[in-house]
C-alpha positions in Angstrom: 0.0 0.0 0.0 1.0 3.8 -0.6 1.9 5.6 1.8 -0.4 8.7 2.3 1.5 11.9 2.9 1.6 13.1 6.7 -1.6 14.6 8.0 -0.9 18.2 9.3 -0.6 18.5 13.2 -3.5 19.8 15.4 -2.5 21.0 18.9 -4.7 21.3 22.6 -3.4 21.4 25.8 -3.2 18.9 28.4 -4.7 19.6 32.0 -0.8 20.3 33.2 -0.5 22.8 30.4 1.5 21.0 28.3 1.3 21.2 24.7 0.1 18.2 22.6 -0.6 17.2 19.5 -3.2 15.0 17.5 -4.0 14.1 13.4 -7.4 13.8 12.1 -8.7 12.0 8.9 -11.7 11.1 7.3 -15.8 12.5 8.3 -18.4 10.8 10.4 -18.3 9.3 13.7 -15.5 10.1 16.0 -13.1 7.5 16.5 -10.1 8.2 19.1 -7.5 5.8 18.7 -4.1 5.9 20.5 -1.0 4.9 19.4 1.8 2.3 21.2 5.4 2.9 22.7 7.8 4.8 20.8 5.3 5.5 17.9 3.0 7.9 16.7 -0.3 8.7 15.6 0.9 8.5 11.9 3.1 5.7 12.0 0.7 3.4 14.2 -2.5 4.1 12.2 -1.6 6.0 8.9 1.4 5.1 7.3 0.0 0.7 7.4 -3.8 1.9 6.0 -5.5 1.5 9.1 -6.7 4.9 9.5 -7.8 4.9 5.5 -9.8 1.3 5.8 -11.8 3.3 9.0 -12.4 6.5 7.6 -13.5 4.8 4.5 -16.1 3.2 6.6 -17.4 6.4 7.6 -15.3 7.3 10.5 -13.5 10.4 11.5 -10.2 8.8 12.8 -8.3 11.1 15.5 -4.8 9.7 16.5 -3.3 12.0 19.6 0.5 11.4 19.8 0.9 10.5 23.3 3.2 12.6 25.8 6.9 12.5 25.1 6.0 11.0 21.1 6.1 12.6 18.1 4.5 16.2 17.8 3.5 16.1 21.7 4.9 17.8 24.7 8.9 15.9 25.5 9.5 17.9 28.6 12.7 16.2 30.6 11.0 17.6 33.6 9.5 14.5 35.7 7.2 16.3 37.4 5.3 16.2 33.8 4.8 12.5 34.4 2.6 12.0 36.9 0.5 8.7 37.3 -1.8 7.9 34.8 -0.9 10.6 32.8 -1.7 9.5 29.8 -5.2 8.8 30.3 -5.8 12.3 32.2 -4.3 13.8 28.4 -6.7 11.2 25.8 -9.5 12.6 28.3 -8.0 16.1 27.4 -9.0 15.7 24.1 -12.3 14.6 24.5 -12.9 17.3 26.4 -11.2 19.8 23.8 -12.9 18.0 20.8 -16.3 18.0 22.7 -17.0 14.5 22.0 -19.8 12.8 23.9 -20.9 10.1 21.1 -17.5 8.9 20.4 -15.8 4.8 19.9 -12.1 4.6 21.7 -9.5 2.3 20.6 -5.8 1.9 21.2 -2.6 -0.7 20.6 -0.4 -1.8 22.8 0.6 1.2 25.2 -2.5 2.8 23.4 -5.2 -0.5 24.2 -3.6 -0.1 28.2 -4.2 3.5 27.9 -7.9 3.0 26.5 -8.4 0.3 29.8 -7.3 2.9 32.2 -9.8 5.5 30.7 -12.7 2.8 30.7 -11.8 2.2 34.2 -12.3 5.7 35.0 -15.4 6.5 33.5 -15.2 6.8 30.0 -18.1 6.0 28.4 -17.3 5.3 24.4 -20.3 3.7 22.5 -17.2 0.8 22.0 -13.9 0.2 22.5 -10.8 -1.4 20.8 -8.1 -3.2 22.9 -5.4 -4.2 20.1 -1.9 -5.6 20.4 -2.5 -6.1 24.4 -3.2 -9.5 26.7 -4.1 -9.8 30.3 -0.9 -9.5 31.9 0.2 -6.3 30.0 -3.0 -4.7 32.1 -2.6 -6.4 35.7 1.7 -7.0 35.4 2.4 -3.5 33.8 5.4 -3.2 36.3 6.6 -6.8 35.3 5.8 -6.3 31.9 8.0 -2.8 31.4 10.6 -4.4 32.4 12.2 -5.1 29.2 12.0 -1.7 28.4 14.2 -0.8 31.3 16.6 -2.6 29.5 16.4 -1.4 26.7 17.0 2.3 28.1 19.8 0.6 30.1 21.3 -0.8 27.2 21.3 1.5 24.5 23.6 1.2 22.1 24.8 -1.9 23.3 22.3 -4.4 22.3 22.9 -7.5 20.5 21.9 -6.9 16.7 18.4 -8.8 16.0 17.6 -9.4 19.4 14.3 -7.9 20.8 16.3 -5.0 22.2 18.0 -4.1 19.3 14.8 -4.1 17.6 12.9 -1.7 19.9 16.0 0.1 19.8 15.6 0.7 16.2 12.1 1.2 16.4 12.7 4.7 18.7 15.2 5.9 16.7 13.3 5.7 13.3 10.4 7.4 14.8 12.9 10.1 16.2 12.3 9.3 20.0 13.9 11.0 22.8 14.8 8.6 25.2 14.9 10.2 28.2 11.6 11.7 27.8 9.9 8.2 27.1 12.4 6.6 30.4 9.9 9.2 32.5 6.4 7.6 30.7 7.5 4.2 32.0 6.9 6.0 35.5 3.6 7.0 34.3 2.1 3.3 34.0 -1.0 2.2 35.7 -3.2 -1.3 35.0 -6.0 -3.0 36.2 -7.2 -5.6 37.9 -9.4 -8.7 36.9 -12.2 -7.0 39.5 -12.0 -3.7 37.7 -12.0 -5.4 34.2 -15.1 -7.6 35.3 -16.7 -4.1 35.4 -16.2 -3.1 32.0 -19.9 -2.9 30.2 -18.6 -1.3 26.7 -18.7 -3.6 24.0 -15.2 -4.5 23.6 -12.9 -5.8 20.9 -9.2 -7.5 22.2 -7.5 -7.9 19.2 -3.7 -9.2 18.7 -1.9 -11.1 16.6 -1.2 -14.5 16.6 2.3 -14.4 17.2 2.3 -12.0 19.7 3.2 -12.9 23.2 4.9 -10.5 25.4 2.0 -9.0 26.7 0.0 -12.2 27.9 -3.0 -13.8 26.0 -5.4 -11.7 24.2 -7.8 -14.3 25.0 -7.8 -14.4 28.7 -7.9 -10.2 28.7 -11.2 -10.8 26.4 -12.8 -13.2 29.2 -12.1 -10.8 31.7 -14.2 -8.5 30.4 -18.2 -9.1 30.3 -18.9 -7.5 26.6 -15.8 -8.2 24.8 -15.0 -9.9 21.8 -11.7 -11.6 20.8 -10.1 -11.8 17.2 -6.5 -12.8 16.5 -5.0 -11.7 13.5 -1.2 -12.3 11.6 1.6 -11.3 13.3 3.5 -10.6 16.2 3.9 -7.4 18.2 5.7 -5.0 15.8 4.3 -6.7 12.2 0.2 -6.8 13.3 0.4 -3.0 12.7 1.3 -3.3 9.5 -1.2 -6.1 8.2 -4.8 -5.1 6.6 -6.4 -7.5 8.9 -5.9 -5.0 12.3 -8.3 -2.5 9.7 -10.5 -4.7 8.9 -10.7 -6.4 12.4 -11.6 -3.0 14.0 -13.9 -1.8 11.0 -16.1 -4.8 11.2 -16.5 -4.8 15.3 -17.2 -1.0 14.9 -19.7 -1.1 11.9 -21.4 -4.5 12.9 
């Protein structure tokens, strides 16, 4: 597939002040989806054709960049990374967009981030829970782990290992390490009683190869109203295959 240009940068501010940013593509029913560690909006949604198979369903896709990504606020300052940050900024841009009939979605870092706001009291006609298993919401200490070594170890990482490859992931999406070291900080889950108290209609999605965040499966039957669906891939190549689109296009349009 093409890649589409980059969609021009929108900006609001978060509740500390800080400055982010967010794309937009595509008319119709808001859709807020969030992207994973060390991406973006654009590279997460855009650049694979996820964001073009939704908005072509009659969607108006909005990808924030998270703190300390892309176009968003990097401070160095941790005081800018308080718990649960993350979620307190996506519900920032509800608020700033005015949405009140609005679906929520996320991968990875993104899908944890969309849990934490469900938690709380979001209330999106559905949700989408991508690239994320159970233990990625109720380990998240355990499970960022390995990305305390990879801070640990940069530049030193055997080539082709898992490090190496996260590695190379933040540096082609221009990351600033010590910025993101400060969101690991940030990181709240969940537990099986909060999950069991979940009422959107849910879809865990994740691929089949994909395994460092638990089963996608047990996260689904956590959850009273969600749905699972395992597509090709593992962690890094699920972004890039049609059938995350499609997957979230036919829970959201069913």
């Amino acid at each position: 597939m093409p890649r589409r240009p980059d969609l021009p940068l929108n900006h609001f501010p978060a509740a500390d002040g800080a400055t982010m940013a967010y794309r937009e593509l595509g008319e119709g029913h808001p859709l807020v989806l969030i992207h994973g560690f060390f991406s973006t909006g654009y590279v997460n949604w855009v650049r694979y054709g996820t964001a073009d198979i939704l908005a072509e369903a009659g969607f108006r896709v909005i990808m924030p960049d998270l703190r300390a990504h892309g176009g968003s606020d990097r401070s160095h300052e941790p005081q800018r990374y308080t718990r649960d940050v993350l979620a307190d900024d996506a519900f920032a841009l509800i608020d700033h967009l005015g949405l009140t009939d609005y679906d929520l979605g996320g991968y990875s870092l993104g899908a944890r981030t969309t849990v934490r706001m469900l938690v709380r009291g979001a209330d999106p006609g559905r949700a989408v829970v991508a690239g994320m298993g159970l233990a990625g919401i109720t380990e998240v200490d355990k499970r960022n782990e390995f990305y305390r070594g990879v801070f640990e170890g940069l530049g030193s990482h055997r080539r082709g290992s898992a490090e190496w490859r996260s590695e190379a992931f933040l540096k082609t999406n221009d990351g600033d390490p010590v910025a993101l070291r400060l969101v690991l900080d940030t990181s709240v889950g969940a537990t099986e009683a909060e999950l069991a108290e979940i009422t959107t209609p849910t879809l865990v999605v994740i691929g089949a190869d994909d395994h460092g965040l638990g089963s996608g499966a047990e996260l689904a039957d956590a959850m009273p109203l969600a749905r699972y669906v395992e597509i090709p891939g593992n962690h890094m190549s699920a972004v890039t295959d049609r059938a995350l689109g499609v997957s979230i296009r036919d829970f959201l349009t069913r």
